[in-house]
C-alpha positions as YAML, in Angstrom:
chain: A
units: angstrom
residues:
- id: 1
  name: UNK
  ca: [0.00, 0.00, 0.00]
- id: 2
  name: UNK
  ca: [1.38, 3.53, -0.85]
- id: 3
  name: UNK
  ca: [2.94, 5.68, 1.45]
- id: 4
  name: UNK
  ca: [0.05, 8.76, 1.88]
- id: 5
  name: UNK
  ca: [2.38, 12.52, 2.14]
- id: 6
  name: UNK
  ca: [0.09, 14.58, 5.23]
- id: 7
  name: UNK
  ca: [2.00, 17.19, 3.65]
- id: 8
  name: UNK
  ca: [0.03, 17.71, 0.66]
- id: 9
  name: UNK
  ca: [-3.34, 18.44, 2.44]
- id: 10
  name: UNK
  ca: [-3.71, 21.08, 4.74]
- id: 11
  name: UNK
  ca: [-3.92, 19.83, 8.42]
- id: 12
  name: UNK
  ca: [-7.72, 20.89, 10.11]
- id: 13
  name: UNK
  ca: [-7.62, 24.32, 11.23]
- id: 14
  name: UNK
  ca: [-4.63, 25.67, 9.53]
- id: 15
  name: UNK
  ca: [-6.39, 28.60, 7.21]
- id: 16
  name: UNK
  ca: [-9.18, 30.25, 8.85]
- id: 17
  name: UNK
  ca: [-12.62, 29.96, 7.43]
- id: 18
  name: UNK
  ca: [-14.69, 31.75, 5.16]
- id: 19
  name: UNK
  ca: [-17.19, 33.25, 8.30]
- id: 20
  name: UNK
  ca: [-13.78, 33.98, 10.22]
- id: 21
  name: UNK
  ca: [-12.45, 35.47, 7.35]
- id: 22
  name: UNK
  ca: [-16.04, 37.72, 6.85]
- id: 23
  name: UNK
  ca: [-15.88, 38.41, 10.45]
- id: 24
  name: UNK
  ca: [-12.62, 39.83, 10.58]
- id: 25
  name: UNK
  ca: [-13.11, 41.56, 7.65]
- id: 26
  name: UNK
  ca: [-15.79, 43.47, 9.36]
- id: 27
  name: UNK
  ca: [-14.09, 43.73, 12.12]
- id: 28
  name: UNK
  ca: [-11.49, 45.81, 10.34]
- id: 29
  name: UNK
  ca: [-13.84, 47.49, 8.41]
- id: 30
  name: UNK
  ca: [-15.51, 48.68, 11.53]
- id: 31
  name: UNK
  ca: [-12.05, 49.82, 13.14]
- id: 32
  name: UNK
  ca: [-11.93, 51.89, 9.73]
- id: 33
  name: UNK
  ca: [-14.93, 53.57, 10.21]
- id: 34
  name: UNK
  ca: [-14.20, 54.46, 13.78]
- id: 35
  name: UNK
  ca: [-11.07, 55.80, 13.04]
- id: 36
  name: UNK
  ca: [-12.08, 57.79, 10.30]
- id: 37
  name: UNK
  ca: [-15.11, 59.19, 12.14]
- id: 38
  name: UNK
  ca: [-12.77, 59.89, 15.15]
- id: 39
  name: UNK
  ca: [-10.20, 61.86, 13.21]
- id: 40
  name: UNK
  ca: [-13.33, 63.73, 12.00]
- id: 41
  name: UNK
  ca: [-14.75, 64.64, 15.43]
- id: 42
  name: UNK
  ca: [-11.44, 65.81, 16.16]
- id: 43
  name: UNK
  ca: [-10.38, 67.81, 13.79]
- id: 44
  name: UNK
  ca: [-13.88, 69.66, 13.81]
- id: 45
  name: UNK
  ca: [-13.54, 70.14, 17.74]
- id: 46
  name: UNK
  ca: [-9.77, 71.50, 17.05]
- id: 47
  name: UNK
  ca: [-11.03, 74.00, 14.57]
- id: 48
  name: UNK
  ca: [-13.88, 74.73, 16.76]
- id: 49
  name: UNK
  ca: [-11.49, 75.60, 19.51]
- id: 50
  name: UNK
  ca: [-9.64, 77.70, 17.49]
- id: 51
  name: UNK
  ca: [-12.13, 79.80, 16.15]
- id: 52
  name: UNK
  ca: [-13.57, 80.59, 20.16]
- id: 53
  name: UNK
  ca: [-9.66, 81.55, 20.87]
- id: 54
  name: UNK
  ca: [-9.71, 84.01, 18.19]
- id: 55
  name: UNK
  ca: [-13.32, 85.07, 18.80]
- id: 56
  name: UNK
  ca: [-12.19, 85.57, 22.82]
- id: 57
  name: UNK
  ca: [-9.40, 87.38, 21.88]
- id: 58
  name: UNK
  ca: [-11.36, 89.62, 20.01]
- id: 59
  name: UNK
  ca: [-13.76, 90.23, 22.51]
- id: 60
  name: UNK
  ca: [-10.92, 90.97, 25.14]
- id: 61
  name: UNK
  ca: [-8.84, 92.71, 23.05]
- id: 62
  name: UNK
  ca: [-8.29, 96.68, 24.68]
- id: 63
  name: UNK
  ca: [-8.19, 99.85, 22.36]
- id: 64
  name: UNK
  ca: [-6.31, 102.36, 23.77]
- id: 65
  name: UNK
  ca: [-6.28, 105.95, 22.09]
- id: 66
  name: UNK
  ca: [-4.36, 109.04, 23.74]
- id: 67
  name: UNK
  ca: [-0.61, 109.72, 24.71]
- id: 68
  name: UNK
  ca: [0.09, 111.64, 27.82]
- id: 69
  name: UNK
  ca: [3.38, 113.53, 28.18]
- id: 70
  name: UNK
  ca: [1.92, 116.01, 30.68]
- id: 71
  name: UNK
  ca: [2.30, 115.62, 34.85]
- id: 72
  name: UNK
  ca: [-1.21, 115.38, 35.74]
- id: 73
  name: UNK
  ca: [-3.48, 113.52, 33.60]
- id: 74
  name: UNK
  ca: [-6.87, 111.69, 33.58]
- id: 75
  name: UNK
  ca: [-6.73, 107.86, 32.57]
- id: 76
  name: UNK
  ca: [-10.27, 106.38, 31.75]
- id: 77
  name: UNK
  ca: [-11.46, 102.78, 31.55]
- id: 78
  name: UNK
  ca: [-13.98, 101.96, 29.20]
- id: 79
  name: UNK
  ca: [-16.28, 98.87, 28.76]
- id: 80
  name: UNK
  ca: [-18.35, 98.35, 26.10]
- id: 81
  name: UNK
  ca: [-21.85, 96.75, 28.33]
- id: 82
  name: UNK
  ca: [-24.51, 96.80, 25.71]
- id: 83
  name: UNK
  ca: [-24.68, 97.69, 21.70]
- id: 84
  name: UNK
  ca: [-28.84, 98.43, 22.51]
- id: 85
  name: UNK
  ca: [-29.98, 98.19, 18.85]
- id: 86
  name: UNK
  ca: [-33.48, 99.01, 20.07]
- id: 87
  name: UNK
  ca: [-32.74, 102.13, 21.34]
- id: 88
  name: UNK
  ca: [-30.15, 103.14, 19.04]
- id: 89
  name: UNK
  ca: [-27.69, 103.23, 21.91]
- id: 90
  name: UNK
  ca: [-24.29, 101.93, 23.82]
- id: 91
  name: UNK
  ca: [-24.52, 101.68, 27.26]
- id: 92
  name: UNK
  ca: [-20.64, 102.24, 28.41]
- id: 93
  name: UNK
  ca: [-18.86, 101.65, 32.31]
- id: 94
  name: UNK
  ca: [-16.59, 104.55, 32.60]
- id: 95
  name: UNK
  ca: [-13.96, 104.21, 35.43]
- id: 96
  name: UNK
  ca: [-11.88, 107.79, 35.38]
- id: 97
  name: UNK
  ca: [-8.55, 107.20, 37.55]
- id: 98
  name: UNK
  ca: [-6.28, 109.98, 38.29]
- id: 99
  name: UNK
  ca: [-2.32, 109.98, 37.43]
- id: 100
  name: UNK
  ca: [0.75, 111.75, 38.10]
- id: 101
  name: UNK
  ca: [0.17, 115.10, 40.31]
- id: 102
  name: UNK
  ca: [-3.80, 114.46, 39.70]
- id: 103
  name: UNK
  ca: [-3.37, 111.41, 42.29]
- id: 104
  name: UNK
  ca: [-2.88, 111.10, 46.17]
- id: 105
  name: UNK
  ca: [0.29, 109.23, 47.42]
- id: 106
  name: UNK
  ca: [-1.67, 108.82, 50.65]
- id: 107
  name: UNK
  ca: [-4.81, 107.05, 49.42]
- id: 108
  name: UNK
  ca: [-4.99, 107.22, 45.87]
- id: 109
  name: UNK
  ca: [-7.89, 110.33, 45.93]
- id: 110
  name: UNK
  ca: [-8.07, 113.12, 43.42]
- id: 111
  name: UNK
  ca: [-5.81, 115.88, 44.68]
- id: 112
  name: UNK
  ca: [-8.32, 118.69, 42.59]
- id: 113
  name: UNK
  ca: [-12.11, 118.88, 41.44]
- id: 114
  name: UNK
  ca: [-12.24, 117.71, 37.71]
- id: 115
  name: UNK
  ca: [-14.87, 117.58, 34.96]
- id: 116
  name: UNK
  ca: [-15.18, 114.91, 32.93]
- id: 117
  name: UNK
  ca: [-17.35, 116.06, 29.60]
- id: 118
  name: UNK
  ca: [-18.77, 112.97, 27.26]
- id: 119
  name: UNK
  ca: [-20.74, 112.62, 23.62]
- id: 120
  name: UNK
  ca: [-23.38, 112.03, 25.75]
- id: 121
  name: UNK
  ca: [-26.98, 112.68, 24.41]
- id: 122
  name: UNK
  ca: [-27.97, 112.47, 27.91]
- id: 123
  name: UNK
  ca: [-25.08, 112.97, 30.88]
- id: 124
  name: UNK
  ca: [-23.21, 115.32, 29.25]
- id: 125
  name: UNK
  ca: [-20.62, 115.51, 32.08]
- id: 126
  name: UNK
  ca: [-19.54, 113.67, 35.06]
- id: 127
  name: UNK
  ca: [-17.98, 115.73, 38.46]
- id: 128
  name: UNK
  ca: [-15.46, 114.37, 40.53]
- id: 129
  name: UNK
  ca: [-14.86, 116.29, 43.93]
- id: 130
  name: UNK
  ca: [-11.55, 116.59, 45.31]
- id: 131
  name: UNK
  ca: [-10.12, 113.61, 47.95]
- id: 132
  name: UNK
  ca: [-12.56, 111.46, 46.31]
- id: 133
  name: UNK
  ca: [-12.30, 107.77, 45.12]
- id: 134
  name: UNK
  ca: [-12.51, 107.02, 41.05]
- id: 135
  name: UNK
  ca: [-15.98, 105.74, 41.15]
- id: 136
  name: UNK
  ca: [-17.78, 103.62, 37.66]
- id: 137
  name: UNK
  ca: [-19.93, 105.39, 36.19]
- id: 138
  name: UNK
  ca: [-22.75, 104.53, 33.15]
- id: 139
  name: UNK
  ca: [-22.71, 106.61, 30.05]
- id: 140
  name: UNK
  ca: [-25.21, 106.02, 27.10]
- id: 141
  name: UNK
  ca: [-24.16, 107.42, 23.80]
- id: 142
  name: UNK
  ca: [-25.92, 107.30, 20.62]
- id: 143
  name: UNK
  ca: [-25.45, 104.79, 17.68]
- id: 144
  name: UNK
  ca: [-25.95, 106.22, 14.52]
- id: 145
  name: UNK
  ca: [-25.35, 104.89, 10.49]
- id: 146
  name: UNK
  ca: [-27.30, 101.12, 11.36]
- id: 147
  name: UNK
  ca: [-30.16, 99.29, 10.52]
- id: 148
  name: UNK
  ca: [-31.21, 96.82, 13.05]
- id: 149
  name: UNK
  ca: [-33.75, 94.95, 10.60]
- id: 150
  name: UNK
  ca: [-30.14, 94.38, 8.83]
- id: 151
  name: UNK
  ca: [-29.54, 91.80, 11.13]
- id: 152
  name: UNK
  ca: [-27.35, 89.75, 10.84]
- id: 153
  name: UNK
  ca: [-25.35, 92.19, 8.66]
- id: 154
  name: UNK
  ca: [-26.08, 95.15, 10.80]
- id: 155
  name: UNK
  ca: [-23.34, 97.24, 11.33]
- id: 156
  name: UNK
  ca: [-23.36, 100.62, 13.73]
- id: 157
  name: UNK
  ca: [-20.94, 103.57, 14.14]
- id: 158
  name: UNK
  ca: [-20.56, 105.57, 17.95]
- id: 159
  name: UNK
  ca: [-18.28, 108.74, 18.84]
- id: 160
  name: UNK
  ca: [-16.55, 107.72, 22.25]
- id: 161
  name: UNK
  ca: [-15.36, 111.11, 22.80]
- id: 162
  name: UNK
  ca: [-14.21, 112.75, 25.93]
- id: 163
  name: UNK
  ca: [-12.53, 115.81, 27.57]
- id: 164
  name: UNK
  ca: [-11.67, 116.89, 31.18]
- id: 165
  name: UNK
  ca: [-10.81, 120.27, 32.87]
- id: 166
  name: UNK
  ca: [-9.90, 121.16, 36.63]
- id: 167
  name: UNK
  ca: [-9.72, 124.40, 38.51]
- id: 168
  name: UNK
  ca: [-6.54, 125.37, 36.58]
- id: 169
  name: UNK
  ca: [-7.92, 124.50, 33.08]
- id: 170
  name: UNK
  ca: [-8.05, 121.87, 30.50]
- id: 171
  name: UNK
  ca: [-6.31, 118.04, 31.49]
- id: 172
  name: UNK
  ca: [-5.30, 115.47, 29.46]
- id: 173
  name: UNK
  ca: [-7.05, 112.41, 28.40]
- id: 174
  name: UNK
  ca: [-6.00, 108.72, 28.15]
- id: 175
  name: UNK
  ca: [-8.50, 106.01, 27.44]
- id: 176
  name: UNK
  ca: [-8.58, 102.27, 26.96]
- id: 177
  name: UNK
  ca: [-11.86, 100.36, 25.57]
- id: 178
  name: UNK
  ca: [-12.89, 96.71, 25.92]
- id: 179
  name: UNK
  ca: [-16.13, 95.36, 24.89]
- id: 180
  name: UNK
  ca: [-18.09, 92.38, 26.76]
- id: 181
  name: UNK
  ca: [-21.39, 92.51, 25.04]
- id: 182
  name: UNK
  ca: [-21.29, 88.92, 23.63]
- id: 183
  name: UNK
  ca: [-22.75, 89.75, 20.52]
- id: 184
  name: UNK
  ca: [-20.78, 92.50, 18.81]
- id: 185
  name: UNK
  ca: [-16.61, 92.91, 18.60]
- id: 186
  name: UNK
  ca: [-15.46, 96.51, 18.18]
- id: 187
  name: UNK
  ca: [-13.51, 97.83, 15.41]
- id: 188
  name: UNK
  ca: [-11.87, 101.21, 16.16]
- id: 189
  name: UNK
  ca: [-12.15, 103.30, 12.86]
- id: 190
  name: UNK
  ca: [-10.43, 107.07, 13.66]
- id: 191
  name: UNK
  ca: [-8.54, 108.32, 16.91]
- id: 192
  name: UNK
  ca: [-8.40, 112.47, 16.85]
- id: 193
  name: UNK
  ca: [-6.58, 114.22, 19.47]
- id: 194
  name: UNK
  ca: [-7.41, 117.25, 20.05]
- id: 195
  name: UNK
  ca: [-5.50, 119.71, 22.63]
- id: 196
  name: UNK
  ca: [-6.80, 117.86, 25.55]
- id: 197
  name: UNK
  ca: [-9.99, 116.10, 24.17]
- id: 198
  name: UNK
  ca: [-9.93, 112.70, 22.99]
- id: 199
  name: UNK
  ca: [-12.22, 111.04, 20.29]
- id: 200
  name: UNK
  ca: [-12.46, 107.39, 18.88]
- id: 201
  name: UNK
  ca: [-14.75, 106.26, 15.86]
- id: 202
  name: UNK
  ca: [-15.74, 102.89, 16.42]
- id: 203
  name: UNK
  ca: [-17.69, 100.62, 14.50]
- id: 204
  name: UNK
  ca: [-19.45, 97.74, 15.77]
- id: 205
  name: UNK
  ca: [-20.69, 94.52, 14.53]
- id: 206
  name: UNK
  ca: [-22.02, 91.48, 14.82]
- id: 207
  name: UNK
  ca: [-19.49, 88.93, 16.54]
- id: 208
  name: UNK
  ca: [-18.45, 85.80, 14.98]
- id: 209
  name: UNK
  ca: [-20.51, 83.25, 16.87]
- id: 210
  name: UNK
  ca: [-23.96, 85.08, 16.52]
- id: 211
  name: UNK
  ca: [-22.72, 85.48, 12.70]
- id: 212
  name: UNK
  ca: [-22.40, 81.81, 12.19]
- id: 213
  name: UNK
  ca: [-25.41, 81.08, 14.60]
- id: 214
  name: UNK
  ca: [-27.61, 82.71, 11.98]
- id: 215
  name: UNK
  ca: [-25.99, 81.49, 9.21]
- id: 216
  name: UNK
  ca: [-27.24, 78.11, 10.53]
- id: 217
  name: UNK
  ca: [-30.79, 79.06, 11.58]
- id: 218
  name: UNK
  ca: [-31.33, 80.26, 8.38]
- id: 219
  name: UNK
  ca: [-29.79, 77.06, 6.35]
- id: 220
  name: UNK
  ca: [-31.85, 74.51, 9.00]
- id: 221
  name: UNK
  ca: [-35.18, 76.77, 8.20]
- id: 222
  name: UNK
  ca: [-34.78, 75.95, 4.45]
- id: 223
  name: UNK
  ca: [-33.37, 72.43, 5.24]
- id: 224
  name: UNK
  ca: [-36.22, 71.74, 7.58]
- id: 225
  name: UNK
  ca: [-39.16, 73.20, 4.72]
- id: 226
  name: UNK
  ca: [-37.55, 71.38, 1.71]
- id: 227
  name: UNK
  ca: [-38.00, 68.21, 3.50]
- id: 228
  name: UNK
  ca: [-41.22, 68.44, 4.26]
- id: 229
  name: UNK
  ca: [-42.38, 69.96, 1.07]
- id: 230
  name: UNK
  ca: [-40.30, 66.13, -0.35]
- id: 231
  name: UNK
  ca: [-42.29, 64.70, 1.46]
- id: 232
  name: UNK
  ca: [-45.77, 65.99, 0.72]
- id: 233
  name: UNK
  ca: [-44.97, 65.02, -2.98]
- id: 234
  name: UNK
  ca: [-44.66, 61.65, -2.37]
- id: 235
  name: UNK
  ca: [-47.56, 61.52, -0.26]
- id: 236
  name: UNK
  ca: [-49.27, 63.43, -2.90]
- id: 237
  name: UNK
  ca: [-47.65, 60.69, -5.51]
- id: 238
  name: UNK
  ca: [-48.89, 57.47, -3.52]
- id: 239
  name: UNK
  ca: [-52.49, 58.48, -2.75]
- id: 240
  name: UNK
  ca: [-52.47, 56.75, 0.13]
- id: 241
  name: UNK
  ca: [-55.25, 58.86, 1.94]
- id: 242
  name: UNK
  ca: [-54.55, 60.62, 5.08]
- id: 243
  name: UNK
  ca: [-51.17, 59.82, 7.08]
- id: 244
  name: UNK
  ca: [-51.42, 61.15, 10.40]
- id: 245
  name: UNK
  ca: [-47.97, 60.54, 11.65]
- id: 246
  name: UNK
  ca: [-47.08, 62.64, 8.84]
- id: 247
  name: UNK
  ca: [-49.57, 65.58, 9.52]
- id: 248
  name: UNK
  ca: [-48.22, 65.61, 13.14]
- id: 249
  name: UNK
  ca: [-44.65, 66.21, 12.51]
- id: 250
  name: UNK
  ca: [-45.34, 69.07, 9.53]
- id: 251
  name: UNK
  ca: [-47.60, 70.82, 11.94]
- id: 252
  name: UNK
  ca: [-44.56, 70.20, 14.80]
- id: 253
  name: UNK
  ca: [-42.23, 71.63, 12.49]
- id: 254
  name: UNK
  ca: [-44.28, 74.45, 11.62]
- id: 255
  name: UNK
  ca: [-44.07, 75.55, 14.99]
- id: 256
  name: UNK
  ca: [-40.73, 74.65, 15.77]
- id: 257
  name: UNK
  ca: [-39.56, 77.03, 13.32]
- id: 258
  name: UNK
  ca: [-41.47, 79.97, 14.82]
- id: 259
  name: UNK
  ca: [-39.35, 79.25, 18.20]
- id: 260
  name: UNK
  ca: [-35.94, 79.06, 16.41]
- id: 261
  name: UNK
  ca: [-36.71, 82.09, 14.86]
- id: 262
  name: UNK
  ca: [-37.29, 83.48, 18.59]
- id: 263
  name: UNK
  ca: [-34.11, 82.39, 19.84]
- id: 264
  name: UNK
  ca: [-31.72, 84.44, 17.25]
- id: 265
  name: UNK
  ca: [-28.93, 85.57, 19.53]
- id: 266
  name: UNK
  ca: [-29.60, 89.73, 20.00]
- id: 267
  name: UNK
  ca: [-33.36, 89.53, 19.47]
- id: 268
  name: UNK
  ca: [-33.81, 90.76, 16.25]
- id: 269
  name: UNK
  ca: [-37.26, 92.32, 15.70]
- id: 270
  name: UNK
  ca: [-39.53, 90.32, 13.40]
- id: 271
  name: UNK
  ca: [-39.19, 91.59, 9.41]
- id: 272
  name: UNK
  ca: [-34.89, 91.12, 9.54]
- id: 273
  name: UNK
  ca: [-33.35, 90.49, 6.80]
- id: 274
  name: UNK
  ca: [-33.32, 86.55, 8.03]
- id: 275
  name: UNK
  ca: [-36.99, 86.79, 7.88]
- id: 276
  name: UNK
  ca: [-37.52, 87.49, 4.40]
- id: 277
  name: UNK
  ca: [-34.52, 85.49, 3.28]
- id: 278
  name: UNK
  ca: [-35.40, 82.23, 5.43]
- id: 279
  name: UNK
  ca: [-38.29, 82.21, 7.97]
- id: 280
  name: UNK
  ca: [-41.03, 83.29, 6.00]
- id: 281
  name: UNK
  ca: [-40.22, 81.14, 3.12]
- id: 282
  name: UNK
  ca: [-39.85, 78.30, 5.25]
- id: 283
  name: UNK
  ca: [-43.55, 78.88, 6.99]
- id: 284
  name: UNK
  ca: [-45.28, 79.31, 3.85]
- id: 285
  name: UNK
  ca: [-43.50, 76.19, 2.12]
- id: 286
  name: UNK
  ca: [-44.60, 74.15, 5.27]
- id: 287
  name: UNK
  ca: [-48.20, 76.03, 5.83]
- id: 288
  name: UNK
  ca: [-48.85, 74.87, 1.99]
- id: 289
  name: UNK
  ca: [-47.42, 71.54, 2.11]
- id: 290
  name: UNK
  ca: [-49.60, 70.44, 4.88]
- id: 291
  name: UNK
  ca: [-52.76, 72.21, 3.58]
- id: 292
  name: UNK
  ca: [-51.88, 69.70, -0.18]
- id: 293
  name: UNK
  ca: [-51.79, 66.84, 2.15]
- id: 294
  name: UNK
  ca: [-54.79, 67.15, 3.75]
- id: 295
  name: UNK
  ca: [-56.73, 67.64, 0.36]
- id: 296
  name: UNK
  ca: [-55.31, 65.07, -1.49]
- id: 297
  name: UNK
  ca: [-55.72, 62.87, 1.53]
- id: 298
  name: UNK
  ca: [-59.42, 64.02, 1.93]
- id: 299
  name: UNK
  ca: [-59.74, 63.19, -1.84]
- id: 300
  name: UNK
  ca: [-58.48, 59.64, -1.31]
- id: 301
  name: UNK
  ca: [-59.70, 58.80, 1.56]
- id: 302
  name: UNK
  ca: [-63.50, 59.60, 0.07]
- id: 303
  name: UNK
  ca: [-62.61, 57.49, -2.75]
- id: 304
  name: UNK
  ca: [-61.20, 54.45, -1.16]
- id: 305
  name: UNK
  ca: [-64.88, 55.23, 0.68]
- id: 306
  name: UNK
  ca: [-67.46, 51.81, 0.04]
- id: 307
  name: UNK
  ca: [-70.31, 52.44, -1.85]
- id: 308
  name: UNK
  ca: [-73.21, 53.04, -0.09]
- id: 309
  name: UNK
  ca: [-76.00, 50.43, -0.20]
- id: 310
  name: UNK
  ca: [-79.55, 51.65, -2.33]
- id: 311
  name: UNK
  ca: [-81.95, 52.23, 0.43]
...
């Protein structure tokens, strides 16, 4: 009887099988996926991060306008509170400080009375007594060359201007700005020094974030109304009578709409330019598209109706 060579046939177990083959396949596959979706995730949370550093910078960012060469000056600290599009106004913290012969060794006090004279429409000058402490103080001053229906484009344009005098005449100005309303950044346009007086253009606008906030509001209102207008048109298509399911969520999203429009960051008032570019489109498309379902629904459901029995 012939020798048999074990060589020549595999031994049991020695190549893995098709399914083990399928499973680690997928396996891999999955691993892939993960990966890829990881790198994804982040690369978008990287960027993300990025853009709030440079969006925090410019929010913290100071502009500082005046140079002093004189021995008793007046050094003001200015924060941007509120860009109040409503009223047409910004709302400004002023902190005036004295320095050089202007300020106390002893306690830091104002060694003389000064004046402090604003743009403002409204407090057109602030008194400081002598051997008092710098105290905050609110100024409003007027906003001028804006639309606030604009929005989210609006842009608006404020004189921060200032001067101070004390009981031997005019004093010199310093001033640094920093803006904290969350919803504009401020870009300083013009500095003019005048013999002691001080006066910085500024232009404000919307900030980054609320920029790309309504960017998005405005592509998930037309998002959200195209795909419920594709879907009325198949329903319309497939005659299948009256789908409530369907009817609920188109009358959900109808109303969801009108509360993301409410939630634009700054409140702008209704008839913005995201309004007629996005909101009201998006109603109407929805408002129709449910009215065409119900019709065509009514109008199969009566035909899919039995016939009624002769009396």
């Amino acid at each position: 009887m012939p020798d048999h060579d074990d060589s020549a046939e595999p031994a049991a177990g020695s190549s893995p099988s098709a399914k083990g083959r399928r499973r680690d396949g997928l396996w891999r596959s999955r691993w892939r996926t993960a990966a890829v979706v990881g790198v994804l995730v982040a690369a978008m949370c990287g960027s993300g991060l990025l853009f709030y550093l440079n969006d925090r910078n410019a929010h913290q960012q100071w502009k500082s306008a005046g140079t002093i060469e004189q021995a008793a000056w007046l050094d003001l600290t200015v924060t941007v509170q509120r860009v109040d599009t409503a009223d047409q106004q910004l709302v400004l913290n002023v902190l005036p400080e004295p320095r050089g012969t202007l300020r106390s060794p002893e306690d830091d006090t104002f060694t003389q009375d000064v004046s402090l004279f604003t743009s403002s429409l409204r407090q057109t000058s602030i008194r400081i007594t002598k051997g008092s402490q710098a105290i905050l103080q609110q100024v409003t001053l007027p906003l001028y060359d804006g639309v606030v229906t604009d929005y989210p484009f609006d842009r608006y344009n404020a004189e921060i201007a200032w001067a101070a005098t004390g009981p031997n005449g005019p004093l010199p100005v310093a001033m640094g700005v920093q803006i904290v309303d969350p919803f504009f950044v401020i870009h300083d346009q013009d500095v003019r020094e005048i013999p002691y007086a001080l006066s910085l253009e500024a232009r404000f606008s919307r900030s980054r974030g609320t920029f790309i906030l309504a960017w998005f509001m405005m592509a998930a209102m037309w998002t959200l109304s195209l795909t419920v207008l594709a879907s009325t048109i198949l329903l319309v298509r497939k005659r299948g009578g009256v789908v409530w399911p369907a009817l609920g969520w188109m009358a959900a999203t109808l109303f969801a709409l009108v509360g993301l429009r409410n939630a634009a960051p700054g409140s702008p008032p209704i008839g913005s330019l995201i309004d007629y570019v996005a909101f009201f489109w998006s109603e109407a498309i929805i408002a129709g598209s449910v009215a065409c379902v119900v019709v065509f629904g009514i109008a199969a459901e009566r035909r899919n109706l039995p016939p009624v029995p002769p009396a």
